[in-house]
C-alpha positions in Angstrom: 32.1 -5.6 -17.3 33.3 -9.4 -16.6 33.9 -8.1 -13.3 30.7 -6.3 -12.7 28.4 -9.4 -13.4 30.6 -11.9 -11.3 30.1 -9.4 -8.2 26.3 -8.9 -9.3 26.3 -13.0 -9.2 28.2 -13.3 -6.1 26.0 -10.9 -4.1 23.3 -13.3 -4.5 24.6 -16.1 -2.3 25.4 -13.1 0.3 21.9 -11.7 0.2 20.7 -15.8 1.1 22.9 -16.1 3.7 21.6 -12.2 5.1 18.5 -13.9 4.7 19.0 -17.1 6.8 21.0 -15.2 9.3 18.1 -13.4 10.2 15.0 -16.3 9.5 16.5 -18.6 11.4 19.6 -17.6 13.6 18.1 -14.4 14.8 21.3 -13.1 14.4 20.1 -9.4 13.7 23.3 -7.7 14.1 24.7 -10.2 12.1 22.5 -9.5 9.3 23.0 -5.6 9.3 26.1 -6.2 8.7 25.9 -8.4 6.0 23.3 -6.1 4.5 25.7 -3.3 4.6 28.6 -5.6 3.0 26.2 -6.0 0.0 25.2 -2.4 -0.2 28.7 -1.1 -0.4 29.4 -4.3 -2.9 26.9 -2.9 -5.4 27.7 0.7 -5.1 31.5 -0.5 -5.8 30.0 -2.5 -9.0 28.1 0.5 -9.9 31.3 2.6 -10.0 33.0 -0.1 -11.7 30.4 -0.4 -14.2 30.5 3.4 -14.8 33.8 3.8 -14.9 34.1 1.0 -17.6 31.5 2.2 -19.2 32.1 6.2 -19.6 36.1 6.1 -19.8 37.8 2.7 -20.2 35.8 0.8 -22.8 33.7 0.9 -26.0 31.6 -1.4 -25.3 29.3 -0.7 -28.0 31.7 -1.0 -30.7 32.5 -4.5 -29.1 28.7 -5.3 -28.7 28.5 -4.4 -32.7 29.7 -8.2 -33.3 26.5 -9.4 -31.7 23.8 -10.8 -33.8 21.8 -9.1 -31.4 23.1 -6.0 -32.2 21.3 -3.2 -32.0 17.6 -4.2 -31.1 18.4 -6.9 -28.9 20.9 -5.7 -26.6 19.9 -1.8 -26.5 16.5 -3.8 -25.4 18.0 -6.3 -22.9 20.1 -3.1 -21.5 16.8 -0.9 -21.6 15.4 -3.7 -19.2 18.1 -4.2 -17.3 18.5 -0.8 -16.1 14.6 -0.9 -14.8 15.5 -3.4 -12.6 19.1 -1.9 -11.5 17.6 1.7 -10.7 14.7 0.1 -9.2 16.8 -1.8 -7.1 19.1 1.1 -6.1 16.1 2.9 -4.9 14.9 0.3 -3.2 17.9 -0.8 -1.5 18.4 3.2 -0.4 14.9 3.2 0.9 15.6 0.1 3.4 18.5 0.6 4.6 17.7 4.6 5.4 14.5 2.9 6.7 16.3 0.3 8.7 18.7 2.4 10.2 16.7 4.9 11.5 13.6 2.8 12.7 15.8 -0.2 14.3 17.1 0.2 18.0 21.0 -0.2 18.4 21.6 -3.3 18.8 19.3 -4.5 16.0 16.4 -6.6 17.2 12.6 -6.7 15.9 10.4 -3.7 16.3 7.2 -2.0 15.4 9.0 -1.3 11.7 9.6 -4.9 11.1 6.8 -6.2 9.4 7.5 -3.4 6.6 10.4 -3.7 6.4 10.2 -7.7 5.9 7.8 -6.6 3.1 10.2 -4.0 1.4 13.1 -5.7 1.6 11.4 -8.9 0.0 10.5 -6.7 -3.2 14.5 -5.2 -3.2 15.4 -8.8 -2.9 13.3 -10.1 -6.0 13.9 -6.5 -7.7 18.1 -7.6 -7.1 17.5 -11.0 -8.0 15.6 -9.6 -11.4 18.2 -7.4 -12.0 21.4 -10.3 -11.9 18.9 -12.3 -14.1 18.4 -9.4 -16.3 22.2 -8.4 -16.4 23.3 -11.4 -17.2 21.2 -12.1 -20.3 22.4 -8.8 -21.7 25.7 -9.6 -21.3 25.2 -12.7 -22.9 23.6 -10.9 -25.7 26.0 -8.1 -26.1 29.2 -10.2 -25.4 28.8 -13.6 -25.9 26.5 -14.2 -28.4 28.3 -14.8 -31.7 
């Protein structure tokens, strides 16, 4: 899981610099590519995650040790996991957008103002779910 939330953080800084790469270099290609980087990095963290989850760890038995434990953290996780589907789906849904509505090379179109829009809510929705993740690891793990 330790690894899971630093890759969740470090995506962040990527998703900026997608961000600015497309704002104010107009570097669209650029930005694709970046976009995809972060895409596979969260699928690879959600495999992580799952993995850990279902056949390496217990992390409930080492959550128990939280004062938080059970309400708090089965609550923080419940919220998290709003955010991290949410997010999945939204990411999906912009990408699959992006690549079929976008010439080849990349450069602004008749899709671009909804994408701007979409990908602004999957960037707060990410954002929401780091923010989100983190607290419940704090709760479940470090916490004492």
């Amino acid at each position: 899981m330790d690894v899971v939330l630093v890759g969740l953080l470090a995506v962040l800084p990527l998703l900026a610099w997608s961000v600015h790469l497309v704002r104010n270099r107009r570097n669209f290609a650029a930005h694709k590519r970046l976009q995809w980087v972060i895409a596979t990095a969260l699928l690879a963290a959600i495999v992580i995650f799952e993995i850990d989850v279902r056949l390496v760890s217990d992390w409930k038995l080492r959550a128990a040790a939280s004062p938080w434990w059970p309400a708090g953290v089965l609550t923080a996780l419940g919220i998290h996991l709003i955010f991290a589907v949410s997010t999945l789906v939204l990411l999906i849904w912009v990408l699959w957008e992006a690549s079929r509505r976008f010439p080849t090379p990349p450069a602004p179109g008749a899709h671009s103002p909804r994408h701007m829009l979409m990908a602004r809510i999957a960037g707060l929705d990410l954002v929401l779910t780091a923010i989100t993740g983190s607290f419940f690891y704090w709760l479940a793990f470090v916490a004492r």
